[in-house]
Backbone as JSON, one array per atom type, in Angstrom:
{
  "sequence": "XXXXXXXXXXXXXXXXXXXXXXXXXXXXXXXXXXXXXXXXXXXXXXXXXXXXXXXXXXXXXXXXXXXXXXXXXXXXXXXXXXXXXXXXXXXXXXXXXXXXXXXXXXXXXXXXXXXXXXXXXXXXXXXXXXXXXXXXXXXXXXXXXXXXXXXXXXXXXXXXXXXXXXXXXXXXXXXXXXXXXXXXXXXXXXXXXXXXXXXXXXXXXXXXXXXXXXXXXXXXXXXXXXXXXXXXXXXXXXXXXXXXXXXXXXXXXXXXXXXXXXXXXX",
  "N": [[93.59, 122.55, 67.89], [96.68, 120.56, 67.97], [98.86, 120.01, 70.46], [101.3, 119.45, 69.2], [102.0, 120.77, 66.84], [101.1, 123.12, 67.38], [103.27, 123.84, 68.38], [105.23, 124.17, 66.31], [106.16, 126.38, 65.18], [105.67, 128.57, 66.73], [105.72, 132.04, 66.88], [104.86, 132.38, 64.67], [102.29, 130.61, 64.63], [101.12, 132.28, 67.09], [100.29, 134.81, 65.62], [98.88, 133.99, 63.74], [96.96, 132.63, 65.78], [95.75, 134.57, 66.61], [94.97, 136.23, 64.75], [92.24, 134.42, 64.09], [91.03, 134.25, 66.35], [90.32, 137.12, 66.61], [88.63, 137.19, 64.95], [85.9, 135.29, 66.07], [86.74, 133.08, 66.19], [86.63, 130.19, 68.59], [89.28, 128.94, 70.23], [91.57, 125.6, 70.96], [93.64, 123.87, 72.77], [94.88, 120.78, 71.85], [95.47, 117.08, 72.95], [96.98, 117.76, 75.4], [99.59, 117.99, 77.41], [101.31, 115.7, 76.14], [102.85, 116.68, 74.44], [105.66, 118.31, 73.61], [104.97, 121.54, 75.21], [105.74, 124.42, 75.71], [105.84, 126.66, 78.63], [105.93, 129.23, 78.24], [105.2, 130.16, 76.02], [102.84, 129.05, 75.98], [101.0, 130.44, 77.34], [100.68, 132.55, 76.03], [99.45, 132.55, 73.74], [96.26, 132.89, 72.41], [93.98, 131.12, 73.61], [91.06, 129.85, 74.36], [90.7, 127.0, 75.38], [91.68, 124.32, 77.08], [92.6, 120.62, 76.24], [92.53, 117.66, 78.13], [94.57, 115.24, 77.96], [93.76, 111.8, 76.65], [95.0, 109.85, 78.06], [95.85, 110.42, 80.38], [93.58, 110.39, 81.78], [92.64, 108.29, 81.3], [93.41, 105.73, 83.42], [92.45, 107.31, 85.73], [91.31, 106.33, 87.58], [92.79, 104.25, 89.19], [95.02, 105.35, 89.42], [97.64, 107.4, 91.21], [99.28, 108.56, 90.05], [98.61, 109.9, 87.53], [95.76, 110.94, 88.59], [96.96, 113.22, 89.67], [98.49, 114.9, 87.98], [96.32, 115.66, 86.31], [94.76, 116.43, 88.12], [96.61, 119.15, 88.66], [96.83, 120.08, 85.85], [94.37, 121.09, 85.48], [94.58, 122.73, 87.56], [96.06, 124.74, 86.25], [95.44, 125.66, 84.15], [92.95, 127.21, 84.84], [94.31, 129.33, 86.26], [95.41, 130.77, 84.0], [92.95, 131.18, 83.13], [91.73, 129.66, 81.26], [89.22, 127.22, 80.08], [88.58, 123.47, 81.33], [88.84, 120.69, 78.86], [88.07, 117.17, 79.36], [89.28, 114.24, 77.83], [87.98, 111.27, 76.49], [86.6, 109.64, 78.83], [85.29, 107.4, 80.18], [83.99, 106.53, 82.22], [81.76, 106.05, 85.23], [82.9, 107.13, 87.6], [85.55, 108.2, 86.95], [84.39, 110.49, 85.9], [83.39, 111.73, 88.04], [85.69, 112.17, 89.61], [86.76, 113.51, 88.44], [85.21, 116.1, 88.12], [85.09, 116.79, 90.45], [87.71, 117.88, 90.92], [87.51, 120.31, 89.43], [87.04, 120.06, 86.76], [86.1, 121.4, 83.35], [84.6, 120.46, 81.14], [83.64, 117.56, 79.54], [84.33, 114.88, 77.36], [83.28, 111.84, 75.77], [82.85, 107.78, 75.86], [80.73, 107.94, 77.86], [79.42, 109.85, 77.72], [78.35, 109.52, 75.19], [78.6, 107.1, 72.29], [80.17, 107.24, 69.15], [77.7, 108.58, 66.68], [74.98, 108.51, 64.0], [74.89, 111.04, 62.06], [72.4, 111.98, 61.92], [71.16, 111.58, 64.47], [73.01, 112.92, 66.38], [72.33, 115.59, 65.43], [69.91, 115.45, 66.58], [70.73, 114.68, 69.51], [71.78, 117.75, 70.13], [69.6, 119.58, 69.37], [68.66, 118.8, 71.21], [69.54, 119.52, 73.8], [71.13, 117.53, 74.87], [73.18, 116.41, 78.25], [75.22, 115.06, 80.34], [73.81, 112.66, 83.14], [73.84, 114.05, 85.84], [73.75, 113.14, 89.56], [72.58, 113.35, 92.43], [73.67, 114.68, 95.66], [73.94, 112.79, 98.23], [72.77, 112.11, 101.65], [75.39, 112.09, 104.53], [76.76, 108.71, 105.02], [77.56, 105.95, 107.35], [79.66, 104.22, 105.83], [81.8, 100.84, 104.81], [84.57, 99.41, 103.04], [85.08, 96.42, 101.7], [87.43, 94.23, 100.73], [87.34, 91.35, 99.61], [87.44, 88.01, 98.98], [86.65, 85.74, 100.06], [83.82, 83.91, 101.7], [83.49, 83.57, 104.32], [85.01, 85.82, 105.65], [82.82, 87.98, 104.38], [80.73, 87.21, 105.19], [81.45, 87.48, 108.24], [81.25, 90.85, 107.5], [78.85, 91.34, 107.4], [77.47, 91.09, 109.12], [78.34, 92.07, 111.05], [77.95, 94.75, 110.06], [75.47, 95.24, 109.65], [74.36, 94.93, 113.01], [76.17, 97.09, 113.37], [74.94, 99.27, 111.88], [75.6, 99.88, 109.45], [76.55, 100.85, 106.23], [77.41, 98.41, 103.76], [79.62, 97.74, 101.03], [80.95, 95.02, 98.68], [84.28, 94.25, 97.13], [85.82, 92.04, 94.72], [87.48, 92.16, 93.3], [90.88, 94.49, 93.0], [90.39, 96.22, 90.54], [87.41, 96.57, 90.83], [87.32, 97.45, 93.45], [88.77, 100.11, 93.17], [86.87, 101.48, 91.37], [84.4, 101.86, 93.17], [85.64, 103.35, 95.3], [85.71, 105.5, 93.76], [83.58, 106.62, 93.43], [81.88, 106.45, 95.52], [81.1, 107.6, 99.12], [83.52, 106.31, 101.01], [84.41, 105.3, 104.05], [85.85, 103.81, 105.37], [88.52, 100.6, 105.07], [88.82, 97.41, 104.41], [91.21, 95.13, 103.74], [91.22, 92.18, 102.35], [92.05, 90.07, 100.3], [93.27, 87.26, 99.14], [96.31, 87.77, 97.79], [99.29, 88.67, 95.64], [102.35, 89.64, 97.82], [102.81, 92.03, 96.93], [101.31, 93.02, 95.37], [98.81, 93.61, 97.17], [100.19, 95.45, 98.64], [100.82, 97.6, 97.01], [98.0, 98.24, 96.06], [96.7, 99.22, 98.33], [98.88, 101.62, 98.79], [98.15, 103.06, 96.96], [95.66, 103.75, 97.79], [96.12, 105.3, 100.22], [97.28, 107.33, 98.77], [95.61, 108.23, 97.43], [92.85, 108.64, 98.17], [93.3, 109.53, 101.19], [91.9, 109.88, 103.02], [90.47, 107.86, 104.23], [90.33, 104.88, 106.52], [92.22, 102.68, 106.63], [92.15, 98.86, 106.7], [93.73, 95.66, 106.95], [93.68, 92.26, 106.91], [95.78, 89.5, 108.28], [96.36, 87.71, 107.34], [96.58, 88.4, 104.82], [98.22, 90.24, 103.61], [99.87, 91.63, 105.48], [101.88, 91.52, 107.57], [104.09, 92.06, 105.57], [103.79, 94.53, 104.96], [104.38, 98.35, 104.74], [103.72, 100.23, 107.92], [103.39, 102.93, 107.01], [101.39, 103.11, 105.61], [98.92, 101.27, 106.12], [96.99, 101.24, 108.89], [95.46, 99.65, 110.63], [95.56, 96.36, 111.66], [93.74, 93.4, 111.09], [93.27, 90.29, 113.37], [93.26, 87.0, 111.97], [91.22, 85.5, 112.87], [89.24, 87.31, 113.6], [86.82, 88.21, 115.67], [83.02, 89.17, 116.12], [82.55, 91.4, 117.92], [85.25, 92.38, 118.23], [85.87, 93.2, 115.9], [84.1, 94.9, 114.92], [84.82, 97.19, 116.82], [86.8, 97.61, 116.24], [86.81, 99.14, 113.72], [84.58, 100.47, 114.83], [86.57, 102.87, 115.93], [87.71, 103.18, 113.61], [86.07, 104.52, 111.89], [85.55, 106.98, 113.19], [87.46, 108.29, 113.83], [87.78, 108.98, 110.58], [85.54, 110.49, 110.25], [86.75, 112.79, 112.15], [88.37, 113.71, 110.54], [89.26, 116.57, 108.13], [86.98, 116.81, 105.52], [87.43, 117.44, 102.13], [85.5, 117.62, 99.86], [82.36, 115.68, 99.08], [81.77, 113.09, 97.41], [79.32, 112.86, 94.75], [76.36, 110.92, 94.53], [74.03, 108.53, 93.39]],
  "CA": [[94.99, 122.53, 67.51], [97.14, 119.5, 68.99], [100.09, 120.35, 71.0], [103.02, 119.67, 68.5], [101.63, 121.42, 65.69], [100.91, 124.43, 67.38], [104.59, 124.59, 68.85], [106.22, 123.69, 65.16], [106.79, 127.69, 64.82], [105.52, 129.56, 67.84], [105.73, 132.95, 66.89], [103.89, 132.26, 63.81], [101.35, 130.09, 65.7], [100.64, 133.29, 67.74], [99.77, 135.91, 64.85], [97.41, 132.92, 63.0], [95.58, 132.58, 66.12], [95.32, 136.37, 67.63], [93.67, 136.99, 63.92], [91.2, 133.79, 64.35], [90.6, 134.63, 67.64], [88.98, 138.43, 66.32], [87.1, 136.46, 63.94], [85.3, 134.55, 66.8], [87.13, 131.59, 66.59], [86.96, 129.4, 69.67], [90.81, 128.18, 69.95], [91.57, 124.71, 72.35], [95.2, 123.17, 72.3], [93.96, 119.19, 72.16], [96.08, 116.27, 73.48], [98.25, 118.62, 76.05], [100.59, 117.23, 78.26], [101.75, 114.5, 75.43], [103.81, 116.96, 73.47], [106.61, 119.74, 74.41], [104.91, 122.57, 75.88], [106.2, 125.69, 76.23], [104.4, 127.21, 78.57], [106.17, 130.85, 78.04], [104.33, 130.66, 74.77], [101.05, 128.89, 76.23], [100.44, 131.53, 77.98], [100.7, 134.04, 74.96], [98.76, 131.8, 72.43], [94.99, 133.38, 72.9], [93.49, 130.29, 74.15], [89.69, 129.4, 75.13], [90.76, 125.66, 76.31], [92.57, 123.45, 77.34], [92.24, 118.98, 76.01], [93.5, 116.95, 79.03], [94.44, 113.88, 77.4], [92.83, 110.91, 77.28], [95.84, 109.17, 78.55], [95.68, 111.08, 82.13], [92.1, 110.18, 81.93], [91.95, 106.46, 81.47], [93.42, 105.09, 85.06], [92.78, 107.86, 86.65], [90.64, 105.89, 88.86], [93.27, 103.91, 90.34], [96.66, 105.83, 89.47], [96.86, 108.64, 91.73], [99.98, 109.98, 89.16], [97.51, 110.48, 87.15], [95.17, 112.26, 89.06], [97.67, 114.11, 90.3], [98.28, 115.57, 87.0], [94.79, 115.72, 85.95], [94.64, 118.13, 88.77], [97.61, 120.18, 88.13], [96.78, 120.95, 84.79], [93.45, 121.3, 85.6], [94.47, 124.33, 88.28], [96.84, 125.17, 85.96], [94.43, 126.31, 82.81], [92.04, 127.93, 85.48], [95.26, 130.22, 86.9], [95.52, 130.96, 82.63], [91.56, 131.41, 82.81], [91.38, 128.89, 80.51], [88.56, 125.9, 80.32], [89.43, 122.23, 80.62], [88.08, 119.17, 78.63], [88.6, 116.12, 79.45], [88.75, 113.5, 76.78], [88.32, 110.02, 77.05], [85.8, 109.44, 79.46], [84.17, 106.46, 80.18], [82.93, 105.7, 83.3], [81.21, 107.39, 86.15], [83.97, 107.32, 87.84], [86.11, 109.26, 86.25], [83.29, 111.62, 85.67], [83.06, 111.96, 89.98], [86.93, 112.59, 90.09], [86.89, 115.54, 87.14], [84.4, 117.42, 88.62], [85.67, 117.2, 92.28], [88.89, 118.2, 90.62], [87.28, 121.62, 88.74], [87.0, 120.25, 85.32], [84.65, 121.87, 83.13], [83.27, 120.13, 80.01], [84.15, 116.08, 79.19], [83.64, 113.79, 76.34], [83.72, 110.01, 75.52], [81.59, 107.0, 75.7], [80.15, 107.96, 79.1], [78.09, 110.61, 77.21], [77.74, 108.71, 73.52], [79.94, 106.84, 71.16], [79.77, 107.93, 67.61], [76.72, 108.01, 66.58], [74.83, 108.9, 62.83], [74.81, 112.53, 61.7], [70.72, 112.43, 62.18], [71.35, 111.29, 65.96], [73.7, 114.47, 66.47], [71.55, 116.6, 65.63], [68.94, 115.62, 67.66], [71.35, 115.68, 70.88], [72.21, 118.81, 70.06], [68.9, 119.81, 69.66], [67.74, 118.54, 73.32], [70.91, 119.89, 74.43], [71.81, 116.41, 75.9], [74.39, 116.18, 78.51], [75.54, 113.88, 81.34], [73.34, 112.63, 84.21], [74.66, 114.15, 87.46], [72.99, 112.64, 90.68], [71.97, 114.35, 93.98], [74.19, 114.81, 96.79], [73.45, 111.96, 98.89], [73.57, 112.28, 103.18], [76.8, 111.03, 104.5], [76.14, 107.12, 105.9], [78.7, 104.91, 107.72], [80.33, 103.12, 104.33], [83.25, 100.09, 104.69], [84.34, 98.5, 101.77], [85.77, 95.05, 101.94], [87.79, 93.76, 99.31], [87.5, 90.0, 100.21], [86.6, 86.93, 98.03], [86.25, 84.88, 101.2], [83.01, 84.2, 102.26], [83.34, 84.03, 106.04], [85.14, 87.46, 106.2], [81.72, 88.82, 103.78], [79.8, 86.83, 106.34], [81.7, 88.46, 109.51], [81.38, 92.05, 107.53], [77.5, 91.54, 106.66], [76.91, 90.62, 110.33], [79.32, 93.94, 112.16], [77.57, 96.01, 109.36], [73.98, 94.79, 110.63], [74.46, 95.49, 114.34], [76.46, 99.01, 113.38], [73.91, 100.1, 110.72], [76.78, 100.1, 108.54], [76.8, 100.65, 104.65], [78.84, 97.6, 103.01], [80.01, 97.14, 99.95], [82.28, 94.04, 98.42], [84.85, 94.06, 95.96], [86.48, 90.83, 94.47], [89.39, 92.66, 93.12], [90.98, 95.49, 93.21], [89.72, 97.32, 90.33], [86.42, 96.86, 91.72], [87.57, 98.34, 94.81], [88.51, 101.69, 92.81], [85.61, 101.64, 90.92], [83.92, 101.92, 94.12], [86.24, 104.73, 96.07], [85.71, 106.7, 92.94], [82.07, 107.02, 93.29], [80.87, 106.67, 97.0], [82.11, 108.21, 99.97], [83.83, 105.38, 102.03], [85.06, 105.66, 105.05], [86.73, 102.41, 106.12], [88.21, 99.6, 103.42], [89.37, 96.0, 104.94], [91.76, 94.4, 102.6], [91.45, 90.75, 102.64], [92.03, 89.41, 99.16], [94.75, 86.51, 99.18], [96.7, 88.06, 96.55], [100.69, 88.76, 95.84], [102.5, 90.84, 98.75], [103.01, 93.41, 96.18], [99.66, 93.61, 94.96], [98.07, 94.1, 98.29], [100.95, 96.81, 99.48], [100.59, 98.77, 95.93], [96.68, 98.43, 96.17], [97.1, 100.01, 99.88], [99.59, 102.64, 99.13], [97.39, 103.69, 96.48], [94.16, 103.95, 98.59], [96.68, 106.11, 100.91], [97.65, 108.61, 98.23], [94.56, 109.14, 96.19], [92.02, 108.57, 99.28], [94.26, 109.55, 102.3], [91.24, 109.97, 104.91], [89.7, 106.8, 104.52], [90.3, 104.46, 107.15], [92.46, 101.58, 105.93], [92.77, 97.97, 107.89], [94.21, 94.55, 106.4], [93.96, 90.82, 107.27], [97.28, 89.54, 108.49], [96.46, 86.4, 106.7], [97.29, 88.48, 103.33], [99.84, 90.66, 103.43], [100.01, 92.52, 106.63], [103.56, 91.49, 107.33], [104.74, 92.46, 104.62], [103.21, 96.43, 104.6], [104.8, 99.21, 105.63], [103.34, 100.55, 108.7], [102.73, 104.18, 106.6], [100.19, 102.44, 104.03], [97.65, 100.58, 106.74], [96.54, 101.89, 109.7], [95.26, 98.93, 111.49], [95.54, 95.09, 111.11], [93.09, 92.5, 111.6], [93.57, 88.67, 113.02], [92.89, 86.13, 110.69], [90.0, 85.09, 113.3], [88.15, 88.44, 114.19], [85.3, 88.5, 116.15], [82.37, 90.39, 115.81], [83.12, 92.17, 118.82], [86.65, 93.08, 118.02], [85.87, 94.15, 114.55], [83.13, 96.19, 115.48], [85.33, 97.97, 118.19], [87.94, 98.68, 115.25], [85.25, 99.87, 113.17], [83.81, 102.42, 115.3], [87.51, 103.56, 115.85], [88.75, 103.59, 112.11], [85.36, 106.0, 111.36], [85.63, 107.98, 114.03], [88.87, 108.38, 112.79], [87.52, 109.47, 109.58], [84.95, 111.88, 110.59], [87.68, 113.71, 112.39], [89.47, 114.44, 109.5], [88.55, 117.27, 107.14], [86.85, 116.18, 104.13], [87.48, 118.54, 101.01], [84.14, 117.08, 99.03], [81.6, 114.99, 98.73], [81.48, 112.43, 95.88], [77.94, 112.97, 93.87], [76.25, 109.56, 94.27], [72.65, 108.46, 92.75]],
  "C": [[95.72, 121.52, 68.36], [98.53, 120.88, 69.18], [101.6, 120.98, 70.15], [102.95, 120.27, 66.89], [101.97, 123.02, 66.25], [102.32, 124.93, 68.29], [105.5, 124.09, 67.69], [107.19, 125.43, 65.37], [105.65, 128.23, 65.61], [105.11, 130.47, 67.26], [104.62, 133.17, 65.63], [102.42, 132.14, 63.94], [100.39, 131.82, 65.75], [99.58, 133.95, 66.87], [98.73, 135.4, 64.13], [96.73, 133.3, 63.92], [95.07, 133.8, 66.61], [94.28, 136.39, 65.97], [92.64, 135.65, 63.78], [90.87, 134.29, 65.32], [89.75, 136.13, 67.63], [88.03, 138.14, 64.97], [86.45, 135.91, 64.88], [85.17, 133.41, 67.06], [87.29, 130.71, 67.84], [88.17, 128.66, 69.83], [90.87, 127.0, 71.52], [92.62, 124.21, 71.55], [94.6, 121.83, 72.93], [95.53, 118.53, 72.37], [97.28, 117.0, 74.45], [98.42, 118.04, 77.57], [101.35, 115.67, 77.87], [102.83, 115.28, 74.98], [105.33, 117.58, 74.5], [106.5, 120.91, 74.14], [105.74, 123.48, 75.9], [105.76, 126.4, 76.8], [104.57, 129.11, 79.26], [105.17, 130.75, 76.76], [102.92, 129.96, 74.93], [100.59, 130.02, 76.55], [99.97, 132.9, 77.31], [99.74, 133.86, 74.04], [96.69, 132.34, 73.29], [93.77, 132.78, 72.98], [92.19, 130.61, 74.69], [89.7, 128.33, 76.3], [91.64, 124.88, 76.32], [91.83, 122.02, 76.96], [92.98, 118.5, 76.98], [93.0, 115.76, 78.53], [94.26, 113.06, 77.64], [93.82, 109.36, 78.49], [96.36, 108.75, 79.8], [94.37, 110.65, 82.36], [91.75, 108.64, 82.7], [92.47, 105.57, 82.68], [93.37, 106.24, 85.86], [91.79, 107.4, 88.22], [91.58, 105.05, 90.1], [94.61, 104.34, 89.95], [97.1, 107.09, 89.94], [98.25, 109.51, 90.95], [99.17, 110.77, 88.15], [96.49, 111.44, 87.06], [95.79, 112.84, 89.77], [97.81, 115.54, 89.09], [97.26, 115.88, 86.18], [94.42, 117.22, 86.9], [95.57, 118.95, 89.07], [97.28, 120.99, 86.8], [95.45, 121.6, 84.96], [93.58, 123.31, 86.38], [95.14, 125.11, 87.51], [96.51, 126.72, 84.71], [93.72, 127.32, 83.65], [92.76, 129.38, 86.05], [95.35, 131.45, 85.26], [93.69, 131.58, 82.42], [91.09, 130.75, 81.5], [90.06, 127.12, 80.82], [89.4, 124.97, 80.28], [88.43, 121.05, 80.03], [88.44, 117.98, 78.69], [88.33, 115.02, 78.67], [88.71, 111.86, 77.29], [87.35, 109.36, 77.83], [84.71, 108.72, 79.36], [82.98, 105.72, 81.58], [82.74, 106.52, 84.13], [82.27, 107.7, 87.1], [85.36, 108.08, 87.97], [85.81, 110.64, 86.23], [83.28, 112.42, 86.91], [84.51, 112.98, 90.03], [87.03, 114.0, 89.31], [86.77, 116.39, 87.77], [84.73, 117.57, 89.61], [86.77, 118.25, 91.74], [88.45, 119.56, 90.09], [86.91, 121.47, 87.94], [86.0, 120.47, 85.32], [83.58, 120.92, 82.2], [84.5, 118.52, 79.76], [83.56, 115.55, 77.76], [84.31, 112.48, 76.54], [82.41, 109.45, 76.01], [80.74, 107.12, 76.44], [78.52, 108.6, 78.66], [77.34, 109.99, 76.1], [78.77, 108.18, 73.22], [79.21, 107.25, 69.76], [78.18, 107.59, 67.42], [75.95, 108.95, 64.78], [74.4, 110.47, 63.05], [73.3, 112.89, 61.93], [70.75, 112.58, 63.9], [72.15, 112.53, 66.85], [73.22, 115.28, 66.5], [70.52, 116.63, 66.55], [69.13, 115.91, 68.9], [71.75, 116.93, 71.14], [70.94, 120.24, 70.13], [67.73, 119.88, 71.0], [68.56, 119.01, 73.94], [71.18, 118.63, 75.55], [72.3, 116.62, 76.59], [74.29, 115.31, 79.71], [74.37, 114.25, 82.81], [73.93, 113.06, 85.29], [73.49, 114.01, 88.49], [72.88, 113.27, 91.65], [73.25, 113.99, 95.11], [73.45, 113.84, 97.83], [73.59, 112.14, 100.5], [74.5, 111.69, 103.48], [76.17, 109.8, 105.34], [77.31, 106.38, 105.97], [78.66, 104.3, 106.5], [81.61, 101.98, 104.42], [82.76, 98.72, 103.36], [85.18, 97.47, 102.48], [85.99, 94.63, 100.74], [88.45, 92.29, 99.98], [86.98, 88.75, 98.89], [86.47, 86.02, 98.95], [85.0, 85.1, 101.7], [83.12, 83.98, 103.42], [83.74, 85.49, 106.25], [83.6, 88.4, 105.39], [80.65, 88.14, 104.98], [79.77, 87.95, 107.68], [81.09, 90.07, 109.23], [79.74, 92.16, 107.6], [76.81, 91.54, 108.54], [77.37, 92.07, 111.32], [78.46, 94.69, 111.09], [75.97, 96.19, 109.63], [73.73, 95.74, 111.68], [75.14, 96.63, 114.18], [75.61, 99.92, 112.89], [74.96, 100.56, 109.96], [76.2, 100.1, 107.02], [78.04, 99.44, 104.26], [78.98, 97.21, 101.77], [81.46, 96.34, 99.92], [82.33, 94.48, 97.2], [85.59, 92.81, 95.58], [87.77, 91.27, 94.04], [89.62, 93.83, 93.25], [90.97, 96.73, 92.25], [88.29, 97.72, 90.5], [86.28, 97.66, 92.55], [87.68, 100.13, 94.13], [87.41, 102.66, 92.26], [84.66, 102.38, 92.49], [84.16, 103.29, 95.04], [86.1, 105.99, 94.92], [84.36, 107.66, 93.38], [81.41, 106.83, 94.15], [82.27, 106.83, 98.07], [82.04, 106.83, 100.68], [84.57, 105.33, 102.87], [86.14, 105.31, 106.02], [87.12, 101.36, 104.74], [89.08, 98.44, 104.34], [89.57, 95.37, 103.56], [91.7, 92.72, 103.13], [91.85, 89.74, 101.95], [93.74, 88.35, 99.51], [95.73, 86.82, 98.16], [98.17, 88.27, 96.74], [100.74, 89.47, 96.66], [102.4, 91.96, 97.74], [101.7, 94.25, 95.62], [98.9, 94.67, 96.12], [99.27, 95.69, 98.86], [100.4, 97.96, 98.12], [99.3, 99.34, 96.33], [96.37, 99.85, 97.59], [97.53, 101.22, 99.58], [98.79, 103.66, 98.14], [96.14, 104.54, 96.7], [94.85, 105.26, 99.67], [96.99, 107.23, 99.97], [96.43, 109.44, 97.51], [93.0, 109.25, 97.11], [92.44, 109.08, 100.85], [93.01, 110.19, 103.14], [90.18, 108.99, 104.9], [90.57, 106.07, 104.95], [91.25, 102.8, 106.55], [93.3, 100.42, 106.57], [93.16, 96.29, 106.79], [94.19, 93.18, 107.19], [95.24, 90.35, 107.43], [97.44, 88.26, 107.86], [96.9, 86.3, 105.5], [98.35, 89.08, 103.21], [100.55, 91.56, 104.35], [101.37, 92.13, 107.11], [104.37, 91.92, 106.59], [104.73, 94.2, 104.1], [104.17, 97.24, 105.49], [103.73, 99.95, 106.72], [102.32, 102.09, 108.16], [101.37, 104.01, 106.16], [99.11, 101.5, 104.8], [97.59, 100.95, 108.09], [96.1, 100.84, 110.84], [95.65, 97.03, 110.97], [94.58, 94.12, 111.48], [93.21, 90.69, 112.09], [92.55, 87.92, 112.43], [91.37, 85.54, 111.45], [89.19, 86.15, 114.16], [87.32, 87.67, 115.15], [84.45, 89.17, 115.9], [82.66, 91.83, 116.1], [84.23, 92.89, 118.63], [86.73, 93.45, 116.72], [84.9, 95.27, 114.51], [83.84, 97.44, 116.19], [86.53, 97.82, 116.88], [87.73, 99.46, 114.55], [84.93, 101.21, 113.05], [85.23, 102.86, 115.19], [88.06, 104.12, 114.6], [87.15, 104.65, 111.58], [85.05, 107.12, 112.39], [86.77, 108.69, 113.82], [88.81, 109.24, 111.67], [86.72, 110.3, 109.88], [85.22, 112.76, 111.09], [88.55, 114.15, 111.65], [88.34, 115.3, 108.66], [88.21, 116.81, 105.96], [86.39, 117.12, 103.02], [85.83, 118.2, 100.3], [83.82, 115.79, 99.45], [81.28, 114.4, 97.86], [79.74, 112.3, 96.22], [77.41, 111.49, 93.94], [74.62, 109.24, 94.07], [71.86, 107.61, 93.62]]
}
């Protein structure tokens, strides 16, 4: 049932689905949090599930309003004892953040895109469903979002001598891509990009990541940041030495903070 259907006439609504519902109808209100809710009469309507739309879905890798509301409604259905599905779903990504978040059951291209009525049956018959990967040990991780090769030089060389994990990103949906789906602990911004870019990028990594470790080149936009949104700064001519020795501090840093989960990583 979408949203604005099943609040045309409420009261009506209700008495349809209470007598589906003792037929053994499975009832789910689809696209919800597009329409206008009521949720004196959600609560009455004799609901199986909840559709969190695909709309909340599709940045929720780097829009943390998004997953903010992704996991609101999410606790919200579960308070209701209701399932949630999440539609939309395309990348692993996404997939990482759901399930941290509670959700129960997903669709979209991640699992299949359409596919012929013979092909259906057969997934249905193997009972297909999504790869989930092993819990990996935790391992020093800093991302670097640089397109400069001397700073991927400097990081490849401090990540050497630390026994560091490093991954690069060239931009910054790379970079989310990345924080979605491995635990990282440290992220050095370096990209030459607008001030605004680099502060958004930042303040973002602070709201939807807030215990990873986050340091900036002063060559991009570190003047220009608020003090809340980066944590350390780097000069434009590091050293090994003195990036190393910020390093250890910004994950030491991070392993003193509590960390709610563990992103799933293969």
């Amino acid at each position: 049932l979408t949203e604005s259907i099943s609040m045309e006439d409420p009261e009506n609504t209700i008495g349809i689905l209470r007598t589906l519902k003792r037929m053994g109808v499975c009832l789910s209100i689809d696209d919800f949090g597009t329409g206008y809710s009521n949720l004196n009469y959600l609560k009455r309507f004799p609901l199986d599930k909840l559709k969190l739309d695909q709309s909340f879905v599709r940045d929720l890798i780097s829009d943390p309003d998004d997953l903010s509301i992704s996991r609101a409604v999410i606790a919200m259905a579960h308070t209701l004892r209701l399932k949630v599905i999440a539609e939309g779903v395309e990348k692993e990504g996404q997939r990482l953040l759901l399930t941290r978040s509670g959700c129960d059951e997903m669709q979209g291209y991640l699992f299949s895109r359409p596919v012929p009525a013979a092909d259906c049956e057969k997934y249905l018959r193997e009972g297909k469903s999504l790869t989930v990967g092993n819990e990996q040990p935790y391992q020093r991780t800093l991302l670097l979002v640089s397109e400069t090769e001397s700073w991927r030089e400097l990081a490849q060389q401090v990540s050497t001598d630390m026994a560091l994990k490093i991954l690069v990103a060239a931009t910054t949906a790379e970079a989310f891509d990345v924080l979605a789906t491995v635990e990282v602990g440290a992220v050095i911004y370096e990209l030459q990009a607008a001030t605004a870019d680099g502060a958004e990028f930042l303040s973002r990594v602070k709201q939807m990541h807030p215990t990873i470790a986050r340091l900036v080149v002063e060559t991009s936009v570190a003047e220009h940041l608020e003090h809340a949104i980066t944590e350390r700064v780097l000069g434009a001519s590091t050293s090994p030495a003195s990036l190393s020795s910020e390093l250890n501090k910004a994950f030491k840093a991070y392993e003193s903070k509590p960390v709610g989960y563990r992103p799933i990583t293969h």
